[in-house]
DSSP file (Angstrom, degrees, kcal/mol; ACC not computed):
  #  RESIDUE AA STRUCTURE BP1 BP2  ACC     N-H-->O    O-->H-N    N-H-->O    O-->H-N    TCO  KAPPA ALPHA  PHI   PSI    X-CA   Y-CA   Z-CA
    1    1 A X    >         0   0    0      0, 0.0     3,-1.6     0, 0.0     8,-0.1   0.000 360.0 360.0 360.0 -48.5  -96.1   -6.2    7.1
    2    2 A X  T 3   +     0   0    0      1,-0.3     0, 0.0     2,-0.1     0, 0.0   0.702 360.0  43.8 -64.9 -12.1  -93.6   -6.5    9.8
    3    3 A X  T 3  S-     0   0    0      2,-0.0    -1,-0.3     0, 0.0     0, 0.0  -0.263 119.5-104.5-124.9  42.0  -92.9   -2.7   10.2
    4    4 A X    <   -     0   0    0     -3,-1.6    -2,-0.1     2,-0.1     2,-0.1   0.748  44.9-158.8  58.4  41.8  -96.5   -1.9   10.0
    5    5 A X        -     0   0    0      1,-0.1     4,-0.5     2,-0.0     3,-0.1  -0.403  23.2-143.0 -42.1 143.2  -97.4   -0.3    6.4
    6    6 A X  S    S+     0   0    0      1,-0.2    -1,-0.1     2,-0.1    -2,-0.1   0.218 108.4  48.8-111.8  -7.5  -99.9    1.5    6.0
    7    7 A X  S >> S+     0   0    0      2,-0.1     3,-4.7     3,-0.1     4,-2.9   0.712  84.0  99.4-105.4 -29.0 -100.3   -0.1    2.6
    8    8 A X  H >> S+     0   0    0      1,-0.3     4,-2.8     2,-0.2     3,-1.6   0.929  86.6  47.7 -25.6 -82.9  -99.8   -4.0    4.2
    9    9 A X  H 3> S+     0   0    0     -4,-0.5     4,-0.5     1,-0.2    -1,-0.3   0.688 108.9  45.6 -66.6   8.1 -103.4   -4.4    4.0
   10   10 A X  H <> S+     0   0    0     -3,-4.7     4,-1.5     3,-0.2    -1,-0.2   0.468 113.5  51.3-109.4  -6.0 -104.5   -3.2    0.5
   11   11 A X  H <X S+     0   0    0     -4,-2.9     4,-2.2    -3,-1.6    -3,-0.2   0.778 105.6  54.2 -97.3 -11.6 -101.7   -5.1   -0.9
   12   12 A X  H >< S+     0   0    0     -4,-2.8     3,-1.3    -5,-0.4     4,-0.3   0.575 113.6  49.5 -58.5-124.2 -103.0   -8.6    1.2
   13   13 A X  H 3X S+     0   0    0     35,-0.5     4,-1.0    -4,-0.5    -3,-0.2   0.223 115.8  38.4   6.2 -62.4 -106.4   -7.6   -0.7
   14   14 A X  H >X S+     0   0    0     -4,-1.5     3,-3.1     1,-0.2     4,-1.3   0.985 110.7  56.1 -65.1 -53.7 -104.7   -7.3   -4.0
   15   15 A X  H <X S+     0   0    0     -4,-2.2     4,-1.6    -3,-1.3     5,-0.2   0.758 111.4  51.7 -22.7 -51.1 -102.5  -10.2   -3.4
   16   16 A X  H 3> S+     0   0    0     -4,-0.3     4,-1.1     1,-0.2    -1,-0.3   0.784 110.8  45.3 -56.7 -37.4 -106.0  -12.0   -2.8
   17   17 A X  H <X S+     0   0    0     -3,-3.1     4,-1.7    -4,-1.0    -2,-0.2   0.862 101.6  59.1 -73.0 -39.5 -107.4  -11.0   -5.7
   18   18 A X  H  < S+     0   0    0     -4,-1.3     4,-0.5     2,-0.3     5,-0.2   0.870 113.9  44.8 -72.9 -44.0 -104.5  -11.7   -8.2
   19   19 A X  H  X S+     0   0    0     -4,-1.6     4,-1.5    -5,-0.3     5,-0.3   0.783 101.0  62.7 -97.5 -15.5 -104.8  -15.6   -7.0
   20   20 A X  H  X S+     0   0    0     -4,-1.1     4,-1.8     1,-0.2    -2,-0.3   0.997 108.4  41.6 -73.8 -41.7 -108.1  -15.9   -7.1
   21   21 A X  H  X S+     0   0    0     -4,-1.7     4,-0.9     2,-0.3    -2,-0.3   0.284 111.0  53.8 -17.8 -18.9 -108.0  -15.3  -10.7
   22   22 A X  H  > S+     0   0    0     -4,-0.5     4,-2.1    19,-0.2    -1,-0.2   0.545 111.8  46.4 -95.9 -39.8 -105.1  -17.3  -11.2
   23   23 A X  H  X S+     0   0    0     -4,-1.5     4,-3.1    18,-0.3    -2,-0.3   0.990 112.9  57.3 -57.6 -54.8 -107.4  -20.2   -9.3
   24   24 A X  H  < S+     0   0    0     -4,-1.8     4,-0.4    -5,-0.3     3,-0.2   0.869 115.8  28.9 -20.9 -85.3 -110.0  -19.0  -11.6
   25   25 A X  H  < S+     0   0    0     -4,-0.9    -1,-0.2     2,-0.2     4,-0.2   0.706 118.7  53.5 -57.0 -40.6 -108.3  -19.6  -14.6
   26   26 A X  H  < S+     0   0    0     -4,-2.1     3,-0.5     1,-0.2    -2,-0.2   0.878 102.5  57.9 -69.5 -27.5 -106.3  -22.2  -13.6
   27   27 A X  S  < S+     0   0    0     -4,-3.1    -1,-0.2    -3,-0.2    -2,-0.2   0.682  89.4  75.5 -71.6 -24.5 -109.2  -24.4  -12.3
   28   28 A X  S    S+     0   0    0     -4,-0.4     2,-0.5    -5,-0.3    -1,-0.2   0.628  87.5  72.1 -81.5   3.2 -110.8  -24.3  -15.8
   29   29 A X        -     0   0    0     -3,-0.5     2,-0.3    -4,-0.2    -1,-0.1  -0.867  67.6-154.6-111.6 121.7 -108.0  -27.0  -17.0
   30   30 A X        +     0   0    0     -2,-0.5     2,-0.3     4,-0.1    -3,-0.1   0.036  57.2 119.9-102.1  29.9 -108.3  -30.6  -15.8
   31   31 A X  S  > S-     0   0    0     -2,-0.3     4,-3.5     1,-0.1     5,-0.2  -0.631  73.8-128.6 -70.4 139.5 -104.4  -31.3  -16.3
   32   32 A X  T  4 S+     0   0    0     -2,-0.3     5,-0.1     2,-0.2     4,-0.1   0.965 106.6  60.9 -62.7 -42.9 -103.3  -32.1  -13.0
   33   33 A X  T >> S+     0   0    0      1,-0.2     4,-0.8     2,-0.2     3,-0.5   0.936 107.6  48.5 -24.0 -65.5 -100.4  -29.4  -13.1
   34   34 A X  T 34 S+     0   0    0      1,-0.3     3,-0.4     2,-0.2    -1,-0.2   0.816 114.2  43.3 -77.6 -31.0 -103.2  -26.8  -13.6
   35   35 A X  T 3< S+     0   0    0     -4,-3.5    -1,-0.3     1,-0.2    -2,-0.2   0.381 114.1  54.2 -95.9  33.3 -105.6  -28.1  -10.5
   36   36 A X  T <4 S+     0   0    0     -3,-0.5     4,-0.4    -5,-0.2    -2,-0.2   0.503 106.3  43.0 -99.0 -41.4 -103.0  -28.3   -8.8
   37   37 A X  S  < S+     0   0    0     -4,-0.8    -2,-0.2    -3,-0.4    -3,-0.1  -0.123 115.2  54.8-118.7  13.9 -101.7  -24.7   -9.3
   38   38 A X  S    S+     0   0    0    -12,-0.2    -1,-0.2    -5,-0.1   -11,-0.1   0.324 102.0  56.1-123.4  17.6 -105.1  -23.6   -8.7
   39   39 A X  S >> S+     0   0    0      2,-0.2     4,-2.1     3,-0.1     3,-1.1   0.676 105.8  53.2 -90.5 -46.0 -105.3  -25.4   -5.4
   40   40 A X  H >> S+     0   0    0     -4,-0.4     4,-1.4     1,-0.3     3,-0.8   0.996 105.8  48.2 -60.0 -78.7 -102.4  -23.6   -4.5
   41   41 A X  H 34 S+     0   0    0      2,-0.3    -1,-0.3     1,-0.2   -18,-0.3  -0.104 104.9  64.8 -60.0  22.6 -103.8  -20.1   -5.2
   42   42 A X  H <> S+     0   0    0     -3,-1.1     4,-0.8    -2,-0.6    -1,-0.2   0.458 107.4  41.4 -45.6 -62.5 -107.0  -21.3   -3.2
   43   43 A X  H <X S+     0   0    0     -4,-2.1     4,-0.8    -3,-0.8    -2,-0.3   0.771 115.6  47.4 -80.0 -26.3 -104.8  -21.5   -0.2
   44   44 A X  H >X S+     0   0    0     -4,-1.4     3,-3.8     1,-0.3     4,-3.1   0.970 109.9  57.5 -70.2 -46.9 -102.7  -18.0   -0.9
   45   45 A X  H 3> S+     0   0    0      1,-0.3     4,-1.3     2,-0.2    -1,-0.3   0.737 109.2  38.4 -62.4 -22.8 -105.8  -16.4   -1.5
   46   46 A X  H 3X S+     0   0    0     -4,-0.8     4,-0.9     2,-0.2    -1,-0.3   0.643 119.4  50.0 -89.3 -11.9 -107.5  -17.2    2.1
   47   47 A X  H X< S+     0   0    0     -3,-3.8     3,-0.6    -4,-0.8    -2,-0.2   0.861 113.6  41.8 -98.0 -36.5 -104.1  -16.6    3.7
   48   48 A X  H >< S+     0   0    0     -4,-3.1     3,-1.0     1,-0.2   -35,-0.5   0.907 112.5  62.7 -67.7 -25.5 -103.7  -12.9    1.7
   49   49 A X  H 3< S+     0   0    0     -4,-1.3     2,-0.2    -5,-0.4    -1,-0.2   0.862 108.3  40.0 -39.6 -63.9 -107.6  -12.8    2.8
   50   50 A X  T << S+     0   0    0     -4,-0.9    -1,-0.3    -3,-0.6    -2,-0.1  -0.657 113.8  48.7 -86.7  46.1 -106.5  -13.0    6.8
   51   51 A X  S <  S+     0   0    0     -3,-1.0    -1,-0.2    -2,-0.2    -2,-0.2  -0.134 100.6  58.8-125.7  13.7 -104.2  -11.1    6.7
   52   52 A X              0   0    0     -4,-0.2    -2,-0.2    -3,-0.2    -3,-0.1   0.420 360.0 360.0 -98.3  -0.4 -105.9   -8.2    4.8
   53   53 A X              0   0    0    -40,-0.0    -1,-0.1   -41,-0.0    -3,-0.1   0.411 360.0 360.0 -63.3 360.0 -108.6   -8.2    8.0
């Protein structure tokens, strides 16, 4: 990202993608661990989100 890839923003996009599916999945389990760890991938995915703009 810092030396200006040309790839930077379609791997923010995938990066986005990969944890929302992992929220996805994780969210479907009412262990605290697992909303917990999809709470987490909530937050990457809106930060890989912005910075895939």
């Amino acid at each position: 990202m810092s030396l200006g890839s040309a790839y930077a923003k379609d791997f923010s996009a995938l990066c986005a993608r990969v944890c929302e599916a992992c929220a996805t999945e994780c969210g479907k389990h009412q262990m605290l661990h697992c909303q917990q760890c999809a709470a987490a991938c909530h937050k990457c995915a809106e930060a890989c989100w912005e910075m895939a703009r």
